[in-house]
Each structure stands twice: as structure tokens, then as C-alpha cells.
LUMFILUM-554484 format. One record per residue (C-alpha): y, z negated, x negated. Coordinates in steps of 0.25 Angstrom, whole numbers, plus 5000, padded with zeros to 4 digits. Each point is the difference from the previous one (the first is absolute). Layout:
N
YZX
...
//
This chain:
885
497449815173
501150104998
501449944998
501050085010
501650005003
500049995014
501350045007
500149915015
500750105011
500949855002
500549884995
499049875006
501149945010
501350084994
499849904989
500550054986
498950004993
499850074986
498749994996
498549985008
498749994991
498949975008
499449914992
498749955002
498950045010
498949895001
498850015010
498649945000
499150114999
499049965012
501250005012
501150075001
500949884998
501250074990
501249954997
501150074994
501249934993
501450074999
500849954987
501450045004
501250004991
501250005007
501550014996
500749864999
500750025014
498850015007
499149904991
500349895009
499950065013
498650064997
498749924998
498750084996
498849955006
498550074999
499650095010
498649975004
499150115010
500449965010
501450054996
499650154997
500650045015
501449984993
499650104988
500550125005
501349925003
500150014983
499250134998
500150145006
499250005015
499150104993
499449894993
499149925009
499549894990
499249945011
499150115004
499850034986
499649844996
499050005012
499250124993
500049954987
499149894995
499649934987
500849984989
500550134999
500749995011
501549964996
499850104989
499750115009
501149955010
501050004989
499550134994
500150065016
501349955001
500550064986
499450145005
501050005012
501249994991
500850084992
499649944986
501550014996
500449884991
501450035005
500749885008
500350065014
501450005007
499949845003
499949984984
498449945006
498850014990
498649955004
498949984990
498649975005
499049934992
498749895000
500349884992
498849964990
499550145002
500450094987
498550024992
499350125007
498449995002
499850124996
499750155007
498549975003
500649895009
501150085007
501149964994
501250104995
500349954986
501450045003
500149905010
500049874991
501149954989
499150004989
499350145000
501350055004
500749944988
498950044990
500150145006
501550014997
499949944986
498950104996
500750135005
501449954992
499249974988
499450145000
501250085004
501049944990
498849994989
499850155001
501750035001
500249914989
499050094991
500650125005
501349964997
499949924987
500050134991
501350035005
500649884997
500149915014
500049885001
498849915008
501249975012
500350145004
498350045002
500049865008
501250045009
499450155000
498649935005
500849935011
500550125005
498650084999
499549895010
501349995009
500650065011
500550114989
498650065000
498549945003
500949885009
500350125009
498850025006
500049905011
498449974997
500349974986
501249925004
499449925010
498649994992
500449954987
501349955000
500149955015
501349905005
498949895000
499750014984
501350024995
500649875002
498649954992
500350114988
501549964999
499749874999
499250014991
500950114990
501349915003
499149894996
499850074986
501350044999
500649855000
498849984989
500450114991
501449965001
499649854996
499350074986
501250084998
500749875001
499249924990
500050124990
501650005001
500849934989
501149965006
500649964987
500250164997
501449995010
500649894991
499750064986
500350135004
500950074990
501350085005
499350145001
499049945008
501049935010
500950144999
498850085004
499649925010
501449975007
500350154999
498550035005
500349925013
501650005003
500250164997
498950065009
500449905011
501450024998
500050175001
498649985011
501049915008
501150095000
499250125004
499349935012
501549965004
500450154998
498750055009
500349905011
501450035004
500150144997
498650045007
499649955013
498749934996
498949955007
500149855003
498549974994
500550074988
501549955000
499449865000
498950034989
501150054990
500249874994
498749954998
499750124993
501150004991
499649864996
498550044998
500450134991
501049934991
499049884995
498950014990
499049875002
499549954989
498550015007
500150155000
500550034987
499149924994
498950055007
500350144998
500349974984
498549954999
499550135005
500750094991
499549904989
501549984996
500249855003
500049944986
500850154995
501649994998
500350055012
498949925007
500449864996
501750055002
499650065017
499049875002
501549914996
501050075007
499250015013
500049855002
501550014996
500050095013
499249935007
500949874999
501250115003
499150045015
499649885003
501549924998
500450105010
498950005009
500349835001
501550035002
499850085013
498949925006
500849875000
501250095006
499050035009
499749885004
501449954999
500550115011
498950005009
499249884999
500449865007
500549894990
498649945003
499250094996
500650064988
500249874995
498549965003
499550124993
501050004989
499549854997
498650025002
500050114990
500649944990
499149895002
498750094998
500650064987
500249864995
498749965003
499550114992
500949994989
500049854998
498649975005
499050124996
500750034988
499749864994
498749985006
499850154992
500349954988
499349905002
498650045001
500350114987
500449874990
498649945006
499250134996
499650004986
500350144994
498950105001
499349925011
499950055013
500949955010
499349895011
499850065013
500749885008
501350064993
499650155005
499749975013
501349915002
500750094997
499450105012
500149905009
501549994995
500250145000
499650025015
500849875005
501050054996
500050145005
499649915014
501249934999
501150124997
499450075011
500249865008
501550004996
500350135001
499950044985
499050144996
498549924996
500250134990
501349944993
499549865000
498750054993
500850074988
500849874998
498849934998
499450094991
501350004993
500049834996
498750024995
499950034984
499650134997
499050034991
498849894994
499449925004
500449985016
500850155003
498950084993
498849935006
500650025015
500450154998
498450004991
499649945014
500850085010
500350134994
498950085000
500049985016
501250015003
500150134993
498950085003
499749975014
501249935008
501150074993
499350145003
500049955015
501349975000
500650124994
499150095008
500849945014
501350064999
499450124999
499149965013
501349985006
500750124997
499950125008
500850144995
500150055012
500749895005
501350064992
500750105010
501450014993
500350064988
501449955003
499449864997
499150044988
501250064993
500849855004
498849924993
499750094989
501650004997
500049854997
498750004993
500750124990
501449934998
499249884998
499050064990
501050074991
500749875000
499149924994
499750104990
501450014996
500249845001
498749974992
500250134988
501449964997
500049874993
498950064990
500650124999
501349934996
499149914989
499450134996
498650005004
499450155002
500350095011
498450005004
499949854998
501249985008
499750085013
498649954999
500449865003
500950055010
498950065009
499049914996
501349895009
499850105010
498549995002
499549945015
498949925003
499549895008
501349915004
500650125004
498650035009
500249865003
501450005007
499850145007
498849945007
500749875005
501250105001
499050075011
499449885005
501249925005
500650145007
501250014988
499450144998
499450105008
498750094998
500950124996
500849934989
498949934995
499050124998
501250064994
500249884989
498549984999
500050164995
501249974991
499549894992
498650094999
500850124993
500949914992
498849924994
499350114999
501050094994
500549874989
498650004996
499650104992
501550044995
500049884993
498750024993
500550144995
501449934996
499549884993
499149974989
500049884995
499150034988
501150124997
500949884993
499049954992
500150124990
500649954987
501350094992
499349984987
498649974994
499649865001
498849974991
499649904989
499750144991
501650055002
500549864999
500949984987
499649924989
500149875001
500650025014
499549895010
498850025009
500349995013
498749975010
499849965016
498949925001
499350015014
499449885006
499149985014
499349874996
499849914990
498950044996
500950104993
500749914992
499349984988
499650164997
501550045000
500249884993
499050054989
500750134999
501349954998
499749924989
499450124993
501250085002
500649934989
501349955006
501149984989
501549964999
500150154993
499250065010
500149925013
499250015013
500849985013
498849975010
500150025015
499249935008
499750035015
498949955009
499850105011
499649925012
499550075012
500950015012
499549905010
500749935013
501450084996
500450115006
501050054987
499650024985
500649914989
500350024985
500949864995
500149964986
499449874999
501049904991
499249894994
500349855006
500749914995
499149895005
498450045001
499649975015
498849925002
499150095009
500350144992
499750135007
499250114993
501150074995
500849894994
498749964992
499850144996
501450024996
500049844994
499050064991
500750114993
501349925000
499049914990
499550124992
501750065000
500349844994
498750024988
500950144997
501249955001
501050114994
498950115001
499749995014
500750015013
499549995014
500450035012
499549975013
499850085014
499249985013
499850125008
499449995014
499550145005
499050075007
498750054990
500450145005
501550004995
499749894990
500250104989
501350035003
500549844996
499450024987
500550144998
501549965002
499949894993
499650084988
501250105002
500949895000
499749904989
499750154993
498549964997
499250054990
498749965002
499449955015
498849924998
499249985014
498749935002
498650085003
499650015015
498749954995
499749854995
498649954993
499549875005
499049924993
498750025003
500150154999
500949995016
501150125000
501149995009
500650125005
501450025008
500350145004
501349965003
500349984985
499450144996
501050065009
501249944995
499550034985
499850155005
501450005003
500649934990
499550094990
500450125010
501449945000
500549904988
501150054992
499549964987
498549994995
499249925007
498549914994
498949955011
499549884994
498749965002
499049874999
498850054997
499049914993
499749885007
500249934986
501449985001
500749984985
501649994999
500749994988
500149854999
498450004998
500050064986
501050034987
499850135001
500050105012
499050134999
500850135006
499550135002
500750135001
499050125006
500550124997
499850145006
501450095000
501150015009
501249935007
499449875005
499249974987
501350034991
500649895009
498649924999
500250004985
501450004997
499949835009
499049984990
500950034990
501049895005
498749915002
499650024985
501349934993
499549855008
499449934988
498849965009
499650145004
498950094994
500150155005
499150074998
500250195005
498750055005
500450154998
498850115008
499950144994
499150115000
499950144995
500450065016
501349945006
499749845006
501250045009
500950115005
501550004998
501050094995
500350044984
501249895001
499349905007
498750024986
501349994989
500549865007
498549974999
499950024987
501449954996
499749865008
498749994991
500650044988
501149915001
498849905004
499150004987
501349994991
500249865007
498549955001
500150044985
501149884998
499449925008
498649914999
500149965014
500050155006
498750084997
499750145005
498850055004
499450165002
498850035011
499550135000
499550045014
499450125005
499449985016
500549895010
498849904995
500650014988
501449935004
499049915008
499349964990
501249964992
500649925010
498949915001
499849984986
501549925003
499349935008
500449845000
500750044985
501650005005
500949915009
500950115005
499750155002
501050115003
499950155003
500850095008
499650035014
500150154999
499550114992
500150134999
498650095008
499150044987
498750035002
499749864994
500649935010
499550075012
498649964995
500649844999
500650025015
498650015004
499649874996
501549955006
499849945015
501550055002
501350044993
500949885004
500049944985
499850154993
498750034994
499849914989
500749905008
499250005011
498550004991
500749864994
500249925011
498650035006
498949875001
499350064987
501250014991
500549874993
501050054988
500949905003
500549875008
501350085004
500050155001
501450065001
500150165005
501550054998
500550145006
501350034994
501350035007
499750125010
501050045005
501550024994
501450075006
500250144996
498650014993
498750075003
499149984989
499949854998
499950054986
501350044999
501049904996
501550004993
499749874994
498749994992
499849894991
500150044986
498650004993
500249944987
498950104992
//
């Protein structure tokens, strides 16, 4: 049954009727006897005078009274039989109409339908596929996913975002391209199914603004400092000011169309705010939320939003005030505030609520989940009841909702993954559905629009670069943020379809707008990629190594901790690193949680309690034990304690900027693999990646500490504590060895240098990288000399089988093991990378931590410092330690 705007040649009786579905057609297949009822929605002054009543059989002499005479329904009910007679009726009296969507001259629509009829019985049966809800629906959904799939992989590697292939998608299928075939239009997206497919994507809209809602912190606008509230006020106030004043300009010195005279404002308001959604969504696609200038955008948008928003609320309640009775402004005025009440000092609560009666890392009950779905849609009932967006009402309940664990992360865990991959898709693809380029006939007007969309765009560049500019951030940094504030996405799509929707903007401006916002994202995109690396600032100005630190000077290390399971291995290596009131540690702790349920990235400093809370979360117990360890070392120790919440993927960039500032010399970060008893290994490729990058990235040298054995024995097990230094040449074993040299002055420490050689080179490197070699080891066996406790060791080698051999000959004999990741390419170690499953941990790195290899309870590999302003050769350095000889 197709689905068809019909356009009557009069209205029924001269009344003023705006729209006529035909509703239902029921019949009982034997006899004849059909019935078709007219739903009719009339405007308020005829509502009273009008009564719709079913139109039986025996009424069909009256039909061509509603439809053209060419149409005689009776004639064609008579030759029909069965119960494919109202859908072949239907489908008749579509093929004699124009199949235009468009309302005719009386503002009249007629849909026409059979209630209880939307699953097709298939082709064998007779039935067109096209003619039901269902099929229909499933048909669009399909032909969106693959179009805007196959754009998005054409267009990634030029830097676009997901939003402009989805738009681009929509305008493939619209009345742009394919939706001009009156076929194709009238096939696959007919007047019938797209009140079923808006539905459905407005539906996911209001769903994806309650997410965005529940990952908001509202808390960010209260602590937000004065650079953020300047960017932010500036971002908002100056576009809309210079947008203002040039759409006042335009219109009294050019004869404007009305349509665009009237959209002038609305425009101006949309182009001058930055909503928090879009940023934030845009930031995690560039995998910048949790950089600098991620985390200083994702603040001063909700400053601007608050800025939009207080002025949007100031000219509706003028509105209301000016052309609204007394009655019905007060009665809407009231019963919003009552909804907004309700949600603050009811849901709000009851939220709270439910999370102090979920244990920490339990689940969350379904009863609390489901109440609040079934809060979420009352709520978007009632505020369309009074008046009030369902869309608005949905973000405000998102909003009283705690972000993150338990309760925020398990909805947006729950909801997310739908919401994004399929209704939001839908959603996005119908503005470009409802756009249509050849609607734009005036180059007058697209000069108009695209004026304002200018001013406003260089005025939130100018507004949102100055304040950093005048704190002295970089150039780069600071125009990156200010196009990053210009970025457009879905609240903008939002408004220009209601825009469309309620008549505030016709076809021609909105195809406009619609192709402005594409080029602007898509413009944004890949600039800010070119301009802003977040990893660029991670480079330090001098070498930050235990081997270049200065006698006696104080070791500074960032401990990285997912779990606390972590605990007691960095625990282990801290005390083996010999902290001392004349050589101090100032330890920095920061578990890294993934980011769940929020939609910005944290990294706080977390100042202990003055009173322990009862129920402790996970990180208060992590950080209460290090507090204990700092108190056992007090003078010798300090720690400081951070929580960064991030996505895996940028989750580097917390730990990588937190090393620059506290100017770390050593980041320790846990294994991506964890042994189990009974020989169970647990694997996170999540945890390789962010390792991968770290040691890309960190400004200073970096060890991968691993738990290898399942026989687990920390310090506290023994007097003494077994450590072993491999030794093969370069860089990293240098580093390797110069933190066992700090290890070997703890009283309880046996060190013990494990040094490989062979008549050919073991590795490759330069004449200077062999003569620090050979100064290191010198320097080395002078000290192992002096002391008891320090015993050097020589292995001749001369294949691969060789070194392995060795290294299991260490087998179970040492607590701690350390060797440099990399080494130099020999054609020794190009037979052991053979035996290497991969290069994540360096050769020798990587042969230790396999299943057959148990050298140690804790294995440490260290890469030294790799990168270094000014430098190419991390050779090089200014400032080398002296070797004592």
C-alpha cells in the first residue's frame, strides 16, 4: 500500500480544513462491506463546528465530492475483491495523483494508509515491499548505512568528520540527486514513510541529547578560571554583536526578501554559539578531548552555551509577554518551572539515591535503569504537553544525573552504542533529505546568508584567540581553539530542521545553511589537525634521564596506576630505589581511569582527607596506600596524587603532560599483560596502545613494568632483594643500568650486571654510543670492586641460542630484572628477533616476558629519553654526567 499526498480540487463544505489523512480502511474479505474513516484535524475555529464521522459504502457516491471526478472509487471497489482490495484501491487512487508532497493552494494534505497493516507478506504473495512501514523503514535504514559508510571512508583520509559524509549521504538520497527521480522518490522515501523515519530519528535525537547530558559536568561553569569565562563570553558576545550589526546593515540598505529578512536573526544567534555537544563531540574525533586545548574548548563552550541559552529564555518570555494573553503566558511560565523543579528536586535525589545504594564496582539494578527510561520519556511527554521542546527537557534530565560510575556510565554503556551508530546516522542523514540545491535561485540571498555566517565566523575566531593570545599561549594553539569554537554539528542540524519544520525558514535558506555548515565543518577539520599537535609539547628543553641526573640530585618518578593490582609491583620498585633525605624521590601517582558516562576528560590532583570516608572509592584506596608508604619514608619521599579520566586512545596524553609538568624523570607504567594463577593470562589491547604511545611521546625515559611470574615476591618477603641488570650496549641499557646504580646503595639490594659480548658486535650503534659503553661499565666494576653487595658478571655469546640460554639459566635466581628495550640491528640480534613474537618490548624484552621465561618476579624494560629540543642524535647531550674513572 503506497502512501500518497493527495491534493482535493475543494475544501469539504468550505470548511477550513488543514490536514485529511485517510486513516483506516477495514472490509471483510467475503462482501464488499468497507468502511473508510477520515481522521481530520481542523484549525481551532472550525473544530467546533465540524464532527468527523466514518464514511461506510454506502457513502462512496460522496467521494468524488472530496476527490477529483476522475476518480470513481466506486467503480473500482466493485472490480476488486479479496484482501487486496483496499491496497489496490489506495494504490489506484495514488497513480492518479500528482505524487507531490507539497501542500496545495488551500494549505490541504492527505495521507492515506491501512491501520494494522505495516509487515509486507512477501513478493511470492503479491505484495509490494514498498507498501508497508516496516520493509520501507528497513529499506531507508540500509541505503543510509551504506551511503554514509562508504563516504565516510572516502573522506576520512582527508580529515572529515563522521557528520559532514552523513549530511553528504542525505543529499545523495534526496531531492538534490537520486530524490529527483520521481520513482525513486516515491519508492523509497514516499510522503507515507516519512513521518515513520522522522519519528524514529527525532526520537534518537532526544536520546542522544539525554547522553550528552548525563556526560556533562555541569560543575565545569562554576570552577571555571578567568581564561575560560573570557574565551567563552568573548566567543558568544563578539560574533553575535558584529553578526547583529551586519544582518541590521543588510536589511535596511538592501531590499531583502521577507523569508530572508525574517531568518536574519535566528541565524545570527545559531552562528554566534558554540554548544557544548558539538565541541565535545568534534574534540573526541580529532582525539584531543583530554589535550590542552581540548579540555580549555569543552569549558568555554558551556560558558557559551549559558551565554545562548540566557538570551534565548529572555526573548521567549518577551515573546510571550507581548503576544500571549496573561493566561496563557502565566500558565506556561508556571508549568515550566514546575517540570524543572520536578526534575531538579525530584530525579536528582532519587539519582543519588540509587548510586549510594550501589556498591562500587557492582553493576547497577535494572529497576534503577529502567526508571529512569521511563522518566526520561514522561518527561519529554509532558514538555511537549506544555509547550516546552521534549528535546530540551531530555538534556535537563541528563544533566541532574551524576556523570561518570556507577549510574551515568552504565546508561550511556547501555545506550551509546545505539544511539550512535544507527539513530544518529538517521537523523543526520534527514536534513540532507530535506535539502534540495536547486531549490536556491538568488545569488542575492546566498551572498545575504553567507555574509552573516562570515562575520560571524571571523568573530568567534577573533573573540575565542584573543584571551590566550594575551596569556601567551602559541599562535597555532590559539587559532586552533578558535576554529575548533567554530565547528557545527548536530544542535545546529537540530534547530535548522525545526527552523524548516514550523515555516521560520524556507527551502531556499535552509539548503543554503545546510551547505554552510557542511564546508565550515569540513573546512575546521582538517586545519585543525595540521595546526595542532598535542604531542608536539610534549618535547622536553633538556635531557631528562636518571643517567644525566646530578649526583645526589632527587629522582623524580610518575607512577602510572589502572588497578589495584598495580599497587604492590611499583611499590616494590620504589622501595629498591633507595629513596634518601640526600637523594630524595618525589613520587607522582596517577590512576588512569578510562572515560565512561562523561562527555569531557579529567586530570585533578587528588588532596588526601582530612577524615577517611567509610565506603572509599578505588582511587582513594590506591592513593591511601602510597600516602602509607610516603609516611614509612617520611623525609625521603613525597607523593603526590592525580586522577586522570580519559579515553584509551588519548589516555597518553594525561601521562605525557603530566610528566612535562612535574619535569619527571622516569614514568613507570604497568604491562598490558597480567599472569593469573593457574597459568590464566589476561590481555588488554587497550593498555598496549597507550604503552605504544607513551614511549613514542614521554618526555623523559620511560620503564614498562611487568608481573611476570605467578610467584609474586615483594620486598617485605626477604632481607635482601635479588636485582639484575642485562646488559647488551646502547641508550636504553645505559639508562637500565645507571637505575640500578641508584638501586645498588639501598642496604637490602644485591645487584648483580649481567654484561653479553662476543668477538662480532652484540649490537649496532655509533663509535660514541660504544665509548659511553665502555665508560658506563668502567665506571661500573670500579664500584662493584668497593662494594660486596654488587657483583659483575661476563657471558660470552656467539648465536641467538646463546643469549637464550643464558636467560634461562636466570631462571627463578632474581626478584627484579632490567634491560633496555632497544638495541642497536647486529646480526646477533636479528637471529634473536626471530625467536621474538614482536618488538613492543624490544628483543630481549620481548623473549623475557613470554610463558617460558621466569628470570624474575618483576621484569622492568627502560627506554631512555628519546626525544630532546634542538637535538637529533639522543646521543648528544650538553650535559653528561661525569664518569668518575
Amino acid at each position: 500500500m503506497r502512501g500518497t499526498v493527495f491534493r482535493p480540487r475543494e475544501c469539504i463544505g468550505g470548511r477550513d480544513i488543514t490536514l485529511l489523512i485517510i486513516s483506516c480502511l477495514q472490509y471483510d474479505s467475503p462482501s464488499l462491506s468497507l468502511s473508510l474513516s477520515l481522521s481530520l484535524s481542523l484549525s481551532p475555529s472550525v473544530q467546533r463546528n465540524v464532527s468527523p464521522s466514518p464514511i461506510t459504502s454506502a457513502d462512496f457516491s460522496n467521494i468524488p465530492n472530496i476527490f477529483p471526478p476522475t476518480i470513481v472509487a466506486r467503480n473500482m471497489i466493485r472490480r476488486e475483491f479479496g484482501r487486496r482490495l483496499a491496497v489496490q484501491f489506495l494504490g489506484k487512487l495514488a497513480d492518479q495523483q500528482d505524487g507531490d508532497d507539497d501542500q496545495d493552494d488551500d494549505g490541504v494534505s492527505y495521507t492515506c494508509q491501512i491501520v494494522g497493516q505495516i509487515n509486507s507478506r512477501g513478493i511470492w504473495f503479491g505484495d509490494d515491499p514498498f507498501a508497508f512501514s516496516v520493509p520501507l523503514l528497513m529499506m531507508q535504514l540500509s541505503l543510509i548505512s551504506i551511503f554514509t559508510r562508504s563516504l565516510y571512508c572516502l573522506l576520512k583520509p582527508f580529515g572529515q568528520p563522521s557528520i559532514v559524509s552523513h549530511i553528504l549521504g542525505g543529499v545523495i538520497l534526496g531531492p538534490s540527486i537520486l530524490g529527483r527521480s520521481s520513482m525513486f522518490a516515491s519508492s523509497v522515501f514516499p510522503a507515507k514513510g516519512k513521518g515513520v523515519f522522522d519519528t524514529f530519528a527525532l526520537f534518537g535525537f532526544m536520546l542522544f541529547i539525554f547522553l550528552i547530558g548525563v556526560k556533562t559536568d555541569p560543575s565545569i561553569v562554576l570552577k571555571s578560571g578567568k581564561r575560560t569565562l573570557a574565551i567563552g563570553f568573548l566567543g558568544f558576545f563578539l560574533p553575535y554583536a558584529l553578526s547583529g550589526f551586519t544582518a541590521f546593515m543588510l536589511n535596511h540598505f538592501l531590499s531583502l526578501d521577507y523569508d530572508v529578512a525574517k531568518v536574519l536573526p535566528s541565524l545570527v544567534s545559531m552562528h554566534s554559539m558554540a554548544a557544548f555537544p558539538v565541541i565535545a563531540c568534534f574534540l573526541a574525533e580529532l582525539k584531543i578531548l583530554n589535550s590542552e586545548i581540548g579540555r580549555l574548548a569543552s569549558a568555554s563552550s558551556l560558558i557559551c552555551d549559558v551565554c545562548h541559552w540566557s538570551i534565548m529564555t529572555v526573548k521567549y518570555v518577551v515573546h510571550l509577554a507581548t503576544t500571549k494573553s496573561l493566561r496563557t503566558s502565566f500558565g506556561s511560565f508556571f508549568s515550566m518551572v514546575l517540570l524543572v523543579s520536578f526534575i531538579v528536586f525530584g530525579i536528582r535525589p532519587a539519582a543519588l539515591w540509587a548510586i549510594q545504594r550501589t556498591p562500587e564496582g557492582k553493576p547497577v539494578k535494572e529497576r534503577y535503569i529502567s526508571a529512569v527510561v521511563v522518566a526520561l520519556l514522561s518527561c519529554g511527554f509532558i514538555a511537549e504537553t506544555i509547550g516546552l521542546s521534549a528535546f530540551l527537557a531530555s538534556f535537563l534530565l541528563g544533566l541532574v544525573i551524576p556523570d561518570g560510575p556507577p549510574l551515568g556510565a552504565t546508561l550511556v554503556e547501555r545506550l551509546d552504542c545505539f544511539v550512535s551508530m544507527l539513530l544518529m546516522p538517521a537523523f543526520f542523514t534527514t536534513s540532507g533529505l530535506k535539502m534540495d540545491v536547486f531549490a536556491i535561485k538568488s545569488l542575492k540571498n546566498v551572498g545575504v546568508i553567507q555574509s552573516i555566517v562570515l562575520v560571524a565566523f571571523v568573530g568567534k575566531l577573533v573573540g575565542t584567540a584573543l584571551p590566550p593570545l594575551f596569556l601567551r599561549m602559541p599562535i597555532r594553539d590559539a587559532l586552533s581553539l578558535g576554529l575548533i569554537m567554530n565547528s557545527k554539528g548536530i544542535v545546529e542540524l537540530a534547530m535548522l530542521n525545526n527552523w524548516r519544520m514550523t515555516n521560520v525558514m524556507n527551502e531556499e535558506c535552509f539548503a543554503i545553511t545546510i551547505i554552510s555548515v557542511v564546508v565550515v565543518t569540513g573546512v575546521i577539520s582538517p586545519i585543525v589537525k595540521l595546526l595542532y599537535d598535542p604531542s608536539r609539547r610534549f618535547v622536553a628543553y633538556k635531557r631528562r634521564t636518571i643517567l644525566h641526573n646530578r649526583h645526589n640530585e632527587g629522582l623524580r618518578i610518575l607512577a602510572c596506576i589502572h588497578n589495584e593490582e598495580n599497587m604492590q609491583a611499583t611499590l616494590s620498585i620504589l622501595y629498591t630505589s633507595n629513596p634518601t633525605k640526600e637523594s630524595p624521590i618525589s613520587l607522582c601517582v596517577l590512576h588512569l581511569v578510562k572515560l565512561v558516562g562523561r562527555a569531557s576528560s579529567l586530570l585533578i590532583a587528588h588532596p588526601p582527607r582530612e577524615k577517611s570516608s567509610d565506603s572509599p572509592t578505588e582511587s582513594e584506596r590506591i592513593f591511601g596506600v602510597f600516602r602509607n608508604f610516603e609516611k614509612k619514608n617520611q623525609g625521603s619521599l613525597m607523593v603526590h596524587c592525580y586522577k586522570g579520566v580519559s579515553p584509551y586512545s588519548t589516555m597518553h596524553n594525561d601521562v605525557c603532560s603530566l610528566a612535562l609538568e612535574k619535569r619527571i624523570t622516569l614514568v613507570i607504567i604497568p604491562f598490558h599483560k597480567q599472569w593469573k594463577p593457574w597459568g590464566r593470562v589476561e590481555t588488554s589491547h587497550a593498555f598496549r596502545q597507550l604503552n605504544k604511545n607513551v614511549l613514542e611521546k614521554a618526555p623523559c625515559s620511560v620503564g614498562i613494568l611487568i608481573e611476570h611470574s605467578s610467584r609474586k615476591k615483594y620486598y617485605a618477603e626477604s632481607s635482601y632483594y635479588r636485582v639484575a641488570v642485562l646488559f647488551f650496549g646502547g641508550a636504553d641499557d645505559r639508562e637500565a643500568l645507571a637505575y640500578a646504580g641508584r638501586m645498588s646503595q639501598h642496604p637490602s639490594v644485591l645487584l648483580t650486571l649481567i654484561r653479553f659480548s662476543s668477538s662480532m658486535d652484540i649490537v649496532g650503534g655509533t663509535a660514541r654510543s660504544k665509548m659511553l659503553d665502555g665508560d658506563i661499565l668502567k665506571d661500573f666494576r670500579s664500584n662493584a670492586q668497593r662494594y660486596e653487595r654488587v657483583s659483575y658478571q661476563e657471558e660470552e655469546v656467539m648465536d641467538a641460542s646463546d643469549v637464550i640460554q643464558v636467560l634461562r639459566c636466570m631462571e627463578n635466581g632474581y626478584d627484579l630484572v632490567l634491560v633496555g628495550r632497544r638495541h642497536g640491528e647486529s646480526t646477533l640480534m636479528q637471529e634473536v628477533r626471530k625467536c621474538s613474537e614482536n618488538a613492543d618490548m624490544g628483543m630481549i624484552g620481548d623473549i623475557l616476558v613470554t610463558a617460558n621465561f621466569r628470570c624474575g618476579s618483576l621484569i622492568l624494560v627502560v627506554q631512555q629519553q628519546t626525544k630532546v629540543w634542538g637535538l637529533r642524535d639522543p646521543e648528544e647531550s650538553t650535559r653528561l654526567r661525569r664518569i668518575k674513572l
